[in-house]
N, C-alpha and C positions, 0 to 999 in steps of 0.2 A: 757569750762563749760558754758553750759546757765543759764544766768541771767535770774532767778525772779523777778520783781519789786513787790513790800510790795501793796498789795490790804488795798486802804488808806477807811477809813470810812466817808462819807461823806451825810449831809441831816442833818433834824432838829430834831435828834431823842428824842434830850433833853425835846421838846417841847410836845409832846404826847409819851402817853404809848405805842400807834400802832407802829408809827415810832420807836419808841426806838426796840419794839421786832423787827421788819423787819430789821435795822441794825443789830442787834446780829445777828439774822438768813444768812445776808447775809455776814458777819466775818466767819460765823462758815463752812457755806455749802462750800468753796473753798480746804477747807481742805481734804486733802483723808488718809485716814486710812492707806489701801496701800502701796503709797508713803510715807508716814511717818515712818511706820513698814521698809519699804526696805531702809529707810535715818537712821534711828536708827539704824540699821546692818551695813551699810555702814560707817557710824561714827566708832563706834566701830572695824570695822575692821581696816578701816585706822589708827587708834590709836594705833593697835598692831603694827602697820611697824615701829613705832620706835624704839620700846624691838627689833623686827625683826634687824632691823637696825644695832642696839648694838651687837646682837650675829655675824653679817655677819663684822661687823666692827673688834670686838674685836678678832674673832678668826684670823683674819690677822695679829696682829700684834705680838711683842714678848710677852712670860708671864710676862714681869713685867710691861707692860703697859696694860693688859687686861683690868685690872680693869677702869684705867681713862678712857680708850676711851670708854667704854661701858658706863661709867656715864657721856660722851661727849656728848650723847645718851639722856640719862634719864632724865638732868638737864635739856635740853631743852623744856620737857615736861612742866616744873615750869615754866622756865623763859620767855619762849614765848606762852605758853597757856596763864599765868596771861596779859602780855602785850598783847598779839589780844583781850582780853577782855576790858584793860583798852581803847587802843586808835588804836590797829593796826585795829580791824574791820569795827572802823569810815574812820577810811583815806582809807581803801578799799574800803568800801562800801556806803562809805558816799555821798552827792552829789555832793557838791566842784566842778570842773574845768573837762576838759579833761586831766590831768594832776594828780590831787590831791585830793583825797575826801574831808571832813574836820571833825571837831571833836561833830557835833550834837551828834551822838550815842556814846559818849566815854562813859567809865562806863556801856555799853550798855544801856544809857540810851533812854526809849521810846522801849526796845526790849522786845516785848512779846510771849503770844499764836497765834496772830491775823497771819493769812494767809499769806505766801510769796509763792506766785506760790500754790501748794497745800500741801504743809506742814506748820508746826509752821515756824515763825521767826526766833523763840531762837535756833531749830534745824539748821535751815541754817548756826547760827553762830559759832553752834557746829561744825557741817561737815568743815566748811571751816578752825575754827581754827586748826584743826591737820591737817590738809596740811602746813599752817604757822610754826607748830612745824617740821614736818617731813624736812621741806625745810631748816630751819636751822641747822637741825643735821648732815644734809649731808656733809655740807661745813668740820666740823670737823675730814671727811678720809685725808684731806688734811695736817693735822697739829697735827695728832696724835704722842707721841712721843716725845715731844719739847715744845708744847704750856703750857703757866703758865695757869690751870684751873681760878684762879679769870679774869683775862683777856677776858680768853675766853666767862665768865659767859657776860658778859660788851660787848661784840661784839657781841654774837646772840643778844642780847636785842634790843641794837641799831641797828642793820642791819636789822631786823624782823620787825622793825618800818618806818627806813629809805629807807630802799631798798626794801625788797620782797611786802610790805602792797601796795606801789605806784605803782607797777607792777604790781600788784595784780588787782588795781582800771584800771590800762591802759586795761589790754585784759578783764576782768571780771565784774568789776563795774563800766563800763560807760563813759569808758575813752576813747583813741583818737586809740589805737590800735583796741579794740575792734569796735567801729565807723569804721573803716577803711575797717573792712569784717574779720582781721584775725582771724583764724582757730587754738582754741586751746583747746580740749573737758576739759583737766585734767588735764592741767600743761607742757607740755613741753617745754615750753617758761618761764611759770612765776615758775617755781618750777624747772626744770629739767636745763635747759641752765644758769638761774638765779646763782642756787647751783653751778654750773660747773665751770663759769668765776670767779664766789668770790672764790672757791675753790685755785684758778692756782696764783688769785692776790695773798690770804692767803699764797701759799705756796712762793711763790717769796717773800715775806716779810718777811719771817720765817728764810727764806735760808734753806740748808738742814739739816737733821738729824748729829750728830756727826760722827756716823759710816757710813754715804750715802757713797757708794762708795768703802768703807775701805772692811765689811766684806758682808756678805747676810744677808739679814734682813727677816728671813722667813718665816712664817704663825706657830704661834704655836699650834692651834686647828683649824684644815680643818674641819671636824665634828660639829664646833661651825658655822663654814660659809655656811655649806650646810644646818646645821637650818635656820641659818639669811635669806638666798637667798628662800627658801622654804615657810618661813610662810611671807617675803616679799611678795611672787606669791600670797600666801592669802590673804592677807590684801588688795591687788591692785588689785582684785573684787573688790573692795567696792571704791577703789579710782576712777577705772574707772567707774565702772558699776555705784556709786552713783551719780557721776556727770553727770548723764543724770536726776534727781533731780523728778524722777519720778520710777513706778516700771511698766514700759513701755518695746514697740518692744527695743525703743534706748540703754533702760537700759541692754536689752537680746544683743541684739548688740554687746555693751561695752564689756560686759563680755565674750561672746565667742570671740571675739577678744582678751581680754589676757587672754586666754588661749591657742590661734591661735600661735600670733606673737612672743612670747617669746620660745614657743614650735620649731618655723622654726630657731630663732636665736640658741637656742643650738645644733638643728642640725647645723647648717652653723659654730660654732664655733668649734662642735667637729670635723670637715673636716677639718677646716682649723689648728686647733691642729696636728690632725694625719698629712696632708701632709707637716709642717713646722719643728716639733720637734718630730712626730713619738709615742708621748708620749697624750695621751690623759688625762687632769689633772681633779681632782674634783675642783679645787678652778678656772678653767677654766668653769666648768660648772656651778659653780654658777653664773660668772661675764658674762656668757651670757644669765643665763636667765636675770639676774637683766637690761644688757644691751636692752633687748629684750620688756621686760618691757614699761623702759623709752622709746623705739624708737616710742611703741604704744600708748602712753601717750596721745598726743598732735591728736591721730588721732581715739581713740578707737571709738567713736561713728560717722564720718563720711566715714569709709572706709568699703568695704564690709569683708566677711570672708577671701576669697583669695588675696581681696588686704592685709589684714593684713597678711598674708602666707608672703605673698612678701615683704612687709616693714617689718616686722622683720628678714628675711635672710637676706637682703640688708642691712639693716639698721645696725646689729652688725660689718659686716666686716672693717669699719674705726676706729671704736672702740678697735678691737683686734690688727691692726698695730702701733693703737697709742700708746698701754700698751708698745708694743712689741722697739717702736723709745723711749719711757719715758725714760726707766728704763738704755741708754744708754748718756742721758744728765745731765746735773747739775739740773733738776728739779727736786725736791723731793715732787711732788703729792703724797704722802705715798700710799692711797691706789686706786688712779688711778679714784680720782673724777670725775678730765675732761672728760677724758676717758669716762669714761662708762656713766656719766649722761650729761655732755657739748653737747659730740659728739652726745651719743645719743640724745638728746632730738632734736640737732640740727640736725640730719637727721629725726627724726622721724617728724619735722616741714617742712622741705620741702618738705617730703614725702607725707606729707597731700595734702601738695598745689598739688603735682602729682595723687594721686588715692585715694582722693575725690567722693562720688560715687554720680551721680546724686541721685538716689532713697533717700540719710540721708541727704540731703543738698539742702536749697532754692534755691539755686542759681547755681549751675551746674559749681563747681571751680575749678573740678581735670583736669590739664592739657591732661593726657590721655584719658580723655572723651570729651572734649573740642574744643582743640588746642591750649587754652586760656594760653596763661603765667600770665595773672594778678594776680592771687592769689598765684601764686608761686614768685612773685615779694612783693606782701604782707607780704607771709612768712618770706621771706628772709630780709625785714625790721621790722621784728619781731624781729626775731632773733637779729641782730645786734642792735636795740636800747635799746633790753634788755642788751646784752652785753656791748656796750660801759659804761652805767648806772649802772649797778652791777657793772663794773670794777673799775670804778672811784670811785664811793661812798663807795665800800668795802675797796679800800687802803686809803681811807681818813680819815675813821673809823678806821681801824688798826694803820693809825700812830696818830690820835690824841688819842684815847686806851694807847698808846705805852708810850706817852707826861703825864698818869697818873701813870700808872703803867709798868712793865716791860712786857715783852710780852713773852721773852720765858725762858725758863729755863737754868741755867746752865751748865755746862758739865758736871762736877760731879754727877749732880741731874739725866740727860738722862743716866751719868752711872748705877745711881745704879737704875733707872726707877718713871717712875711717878707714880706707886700705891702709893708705900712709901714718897715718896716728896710729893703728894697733897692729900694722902688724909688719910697717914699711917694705911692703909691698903693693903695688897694682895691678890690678883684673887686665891692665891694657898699658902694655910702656908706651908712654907718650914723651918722656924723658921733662917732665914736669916733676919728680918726685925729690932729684937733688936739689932744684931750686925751693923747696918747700918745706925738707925737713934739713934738719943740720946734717951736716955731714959725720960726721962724727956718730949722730945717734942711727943713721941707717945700716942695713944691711948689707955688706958687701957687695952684694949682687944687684940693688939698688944703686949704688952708685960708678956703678959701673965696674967696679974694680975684680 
């Protein structure tokens, strides 16, 4: 994503009436209409991918956990939109270190109308905080099923702050990755790889599912996941095409790009379906558009159209053998986070550093136009210092989490599901819920009353 810096106001406007209108005039002229109209779009699109999210989430799992995971989903919205506003957008975008922003802007304090690049401020902080949201919901495919909802409320908060906001500063606001050259238009590093490695730590701490192993755990609305993967494709317009932070060629770019490379990943997945299993699935075709997606992420506006052709076929097929090795190990990724956003994001990052296209880029970084390894040496230390850093800080969050409250649920509780344990409610009345919780501890409206 390109960084705008804040067009500061500067002169003695205090001192004359002249000066004074020539500084308003020059606050105001950087602004474009425009871009601001195409960033107000973009917001708001991005904002749906996490209702998106919830449907493509929740219809994987069984019905009596529909409901929590989709509000795994929701809650996020609250708990990490208010926190990017309190202190996550300072430590990203704050000045601080190569390292760390720091908390000048907490409160969004000092955040206005006044120009950042050619839109408002305050928009900038918009656009960026739903990516902050969306990046925390994801981790939750990981742990759907088992995690205690209050816990989980308590570890997006903390992780949103601690981990994605500092990553956020390293490639986007001024930090030492971005310093460095690398190459990340939308997130595939600070959102996509980020989500991936917290995902695999959360579930390795969780351990598996009670039934992992025992019976199938199987998608109880495919029709729910082909919304979710569908109005995800819409919404990421806006994630990618906004983060060219303009309504520009880049912006045009971005966008025919995902609609490019997600489009070649569901071909490359339904082939690789039909010659492995013979059986072409829908809930296959949604994990490659979504896979297809994420591989474009990190590259949507420096790749041409056919390189995104290319990186999104290429880009799914590690993805699809990962799902395919998961599902026969003791990890219980539930719904195949790594997988699809780890793997992807991390090929869609290297892939950058490979077909790079001189014409969207200063500096001429794609190895295939090049011969240059350095920016795919870039990448590739992208990747990994995000990941060492998410992995670390996310299990140290989880176990001091853990040190407060209890983290997962008990066995009885995954038996009869987590609608009714967290939130005594279900995704579907079947009038099973008074017999299963006490009366007393349900909701009115549960028991009928």
């Amino acid at each position: 994503m390109r960084n705008k810096n804040i067009v500061a106001l500067v002169g003695f406007g205090f001192f004359t009436p002249i000066v004074a209108f020539a500084q308003e005039a020059e606050a105001v002229a950087p602004i474009s209409g425009a871009d601001t109209g195409w960033l107000l779009i973009s917001t708001a699109l991005v904002l749906l991918m996490t209702p998106a999210l919830a449907f493509f989430y929740g219809g994987l799992v069984r019905s009596k956990n529909a409901l929590n995971t989709m509000m795994m989903s929701f809650v996020a919205l609250g708990v990490s939109g208010t926190l990017w506003a309190i202190a996550g957008y300072s430590i990203a975008f704050g000045g601080g270190n190569a390292w760390f922003g720091d908390f000048s802007m907490a409160f969004l304090s000092g955040i206005g109308l006044d120009a950042n690049g050619s839109i408002p401020d305050l928009l900038f902080v918009g656009f960026q905080g739903t990516f902050a949201i969306i990046t925390a919901a994801l981790i939750s495919g990981a742990v759907v099923e088992r995690m205690r909802f209050t816990p989980y409320i308590l570890f997006i908060g903390l992780w949103g702050l601690i981990v994605y906001a500092p990553i956020c500063h390293w490639v986007w606001g001024g930090g030492w990755l971005g310093s460095l050259g690398a190459l990340d238009f939308a997130g595939g590093a600070v959102v996509h790889v980020n989500a991936g490695i917290a995902a695999v730590i959360a579930a390795k701490v969780l351990g598996p599912r009670k039934d992992y192993g025992r019976e199938a755990l199987l998608p109880h609305n495919v029709p729910f996941v082909l919304l979710g993967a569908g109005l995800l494709w819409f919404g990421w317009f806006g994630f990618n095409g906004g983060s060219a932070l303009a309504a520009d060629g880049i912006a045009a770019l971005a966008l025919v790009n995902t609609l490019l490379a997600p489009a070649a990943g569901v071909f490359v997945w339904t082939l690789l379906d039909h010659f492995t299993t013979g059986k072409i699935t829908a809930v296959g075709i949604a994990t490659g558009i979504v896979v297809g997606l994420v591989a474009i992420t990190p590259a949507a506006g420096f790749v041409s159209p056919i390189g995104a052709l290319i990186l999104g076929a290429i880009g799914v097929i590690p993805s699809y053998f990962i799902i395919k090795w998961r599902t026969k190990t003791s990890l219980d990724d539930s719904l195949d986070v790594f997988a699809a956003h780890g793997m992807g994001g991390i090929m869609g990052a290297l892939l950058t550093g490979m077909l790079a296209a001189p014409a969207f880029t200063a500096n001429d970084p794609g190895l295939f136009f090049t011969g240059n390894f350095g920016q795919l040496g870039i990448q590739a230390l992208s990747i990994g210092a995000v990941a060492v850093y998410s992995g670390v800080l996310t299990y140290i969050i989880l176990k001091v989490v853990g040190l407060i409250t209890k983290l997962r649920a008990e066995s009885s509780d995954e038996g009869i599901g987590m609608d009714l344990v967290a939130h005594g409610e279900e995704a579907y009345a079947t009038g099973e819920g008074a017999v299963l919780l006490n009366k007393n501890e349900a909701p009115a409206h549960v028991n009928g009353l």
